[in-house]
N, C-alpha and C positions, 0 to 999 in steps of 0.2 A: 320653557324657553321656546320650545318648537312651535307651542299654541300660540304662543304672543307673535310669533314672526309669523305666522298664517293669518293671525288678525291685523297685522299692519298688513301683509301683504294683499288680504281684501278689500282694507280701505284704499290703500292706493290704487286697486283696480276701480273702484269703484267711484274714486274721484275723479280719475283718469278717466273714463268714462262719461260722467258727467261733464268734464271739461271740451272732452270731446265735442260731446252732441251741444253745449253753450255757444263752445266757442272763445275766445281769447279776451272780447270787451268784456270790464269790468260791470258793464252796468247789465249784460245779460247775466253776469252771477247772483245776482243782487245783494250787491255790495254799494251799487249807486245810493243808494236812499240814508247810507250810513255817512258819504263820501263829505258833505258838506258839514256834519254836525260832528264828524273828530277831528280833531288837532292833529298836528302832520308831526311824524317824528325824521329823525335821520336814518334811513335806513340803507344807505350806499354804499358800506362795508358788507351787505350780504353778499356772501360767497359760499360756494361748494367746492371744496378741492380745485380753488384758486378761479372757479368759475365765474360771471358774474351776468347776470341780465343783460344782453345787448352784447354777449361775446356773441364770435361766428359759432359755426358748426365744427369749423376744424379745431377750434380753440377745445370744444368737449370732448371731439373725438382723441384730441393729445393728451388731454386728461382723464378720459376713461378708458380708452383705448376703444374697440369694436363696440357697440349695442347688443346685450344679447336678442334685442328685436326692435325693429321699428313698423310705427303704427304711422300708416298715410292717410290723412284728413281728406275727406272728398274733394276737396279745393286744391289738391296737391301742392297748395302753397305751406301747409302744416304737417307737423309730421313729430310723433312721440320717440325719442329712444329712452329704451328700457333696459336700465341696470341693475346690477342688484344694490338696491338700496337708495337711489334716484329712478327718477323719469323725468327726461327733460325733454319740454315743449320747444321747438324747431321751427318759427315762422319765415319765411323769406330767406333762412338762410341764419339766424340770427336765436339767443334764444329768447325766448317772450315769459315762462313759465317752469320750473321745478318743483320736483315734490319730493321730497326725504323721508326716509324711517331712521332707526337709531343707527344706522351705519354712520352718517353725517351730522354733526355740529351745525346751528345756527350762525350768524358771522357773532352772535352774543356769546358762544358757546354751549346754548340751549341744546338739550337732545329729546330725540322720544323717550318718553320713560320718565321724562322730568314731573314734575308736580306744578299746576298750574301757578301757584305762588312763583314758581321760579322764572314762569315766562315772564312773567307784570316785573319781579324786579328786574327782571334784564331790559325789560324791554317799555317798561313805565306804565301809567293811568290810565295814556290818551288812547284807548282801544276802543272797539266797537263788538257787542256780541249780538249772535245771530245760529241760528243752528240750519246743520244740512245731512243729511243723508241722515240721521240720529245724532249727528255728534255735534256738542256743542262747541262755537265756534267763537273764539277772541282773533281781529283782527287789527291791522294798523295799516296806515299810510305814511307815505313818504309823496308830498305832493311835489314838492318843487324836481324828485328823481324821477318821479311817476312809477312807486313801485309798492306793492300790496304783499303784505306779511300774515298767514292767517294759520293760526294754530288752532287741530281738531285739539278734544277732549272726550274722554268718558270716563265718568265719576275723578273730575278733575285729572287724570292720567293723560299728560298729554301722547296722542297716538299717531300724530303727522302733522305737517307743514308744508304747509304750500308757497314758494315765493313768486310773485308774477309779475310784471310791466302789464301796464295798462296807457290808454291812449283818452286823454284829456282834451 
């Protein structure tokens, strides 16, 4: 159990990081190229411990209470807190991006640790894959919310989720 929370918790450094140096547009992750050719699901119910894409800052901090750290984006407009078992992205005030390990539920009720069959029925067909850092990668839209759903994998284990706002 200790290995597996030290490999989640290097993928999440390590997405986090890449998110970092990208940046928040969707089409610098390269996820543009997938964006026109999937079908849009509803994906408005994603929450974290009652969070939701485009809460504020204090709305996270009442729900998580302190960060055990925050990471400032050289634009000082961005800014990560890092909990255990989230890291939520902090644009203008607002938030743009999270990423989860098995502490938090998908608003599907999907967790880390699930087996890739369990994301597609929770979350259907119209996905897109793509891999990043090693891990292989099913993603979704929700265009009309403008919100990006993407679940890593290794050897189908799903090992994190990323949910983000993106700007169309």
């Amino acid at each position: 159990m200790r290995r597996k929370k030290k490999s989640v918790a290097l993928l999440m450094q390590l997405m986090l990081l890449s998110w970092i140096v990208l940046g928040c547009d969707v089409s610098a992750q390269g996820n543009v190229d997938f964006f026109t050719e999937t079908s849009s699901i509803d994906l408005s119910e994603e929450t974290v411990n009652q969070v939701s894409l485009g809460d504020s800052e204090v709305k996270v901090e009442v729900a998580f209470g302190q960060p055990e750290k925050i990471v400032e984006a050289d634009n000082a407009q961005s800014k990560q807190y890092i909990y255990d078992g989230i890291v939520v992205t902090i644009n203008e005030g607002y938030v743009r991006r999270y990423v989860i390990d098995d502490t938090y539920p998908t608003g599907q009720g999907v967790r880390v640790g699930d087996h890739k069959t369990s994301v597609i029925n929770n979350y259907g067909e119209h996905y897109y894959e793509r891999i990043e850092t090693g891990a292989e990668i099913i993603g979704y839209f929700d265009k009309r919310n403008q919100i990006n759903v993407e679940f890593a994998f290794n050897a189908d284990q799903l090992i994190g989720v990323t949910t983000s706002q993106y700007d169309r």
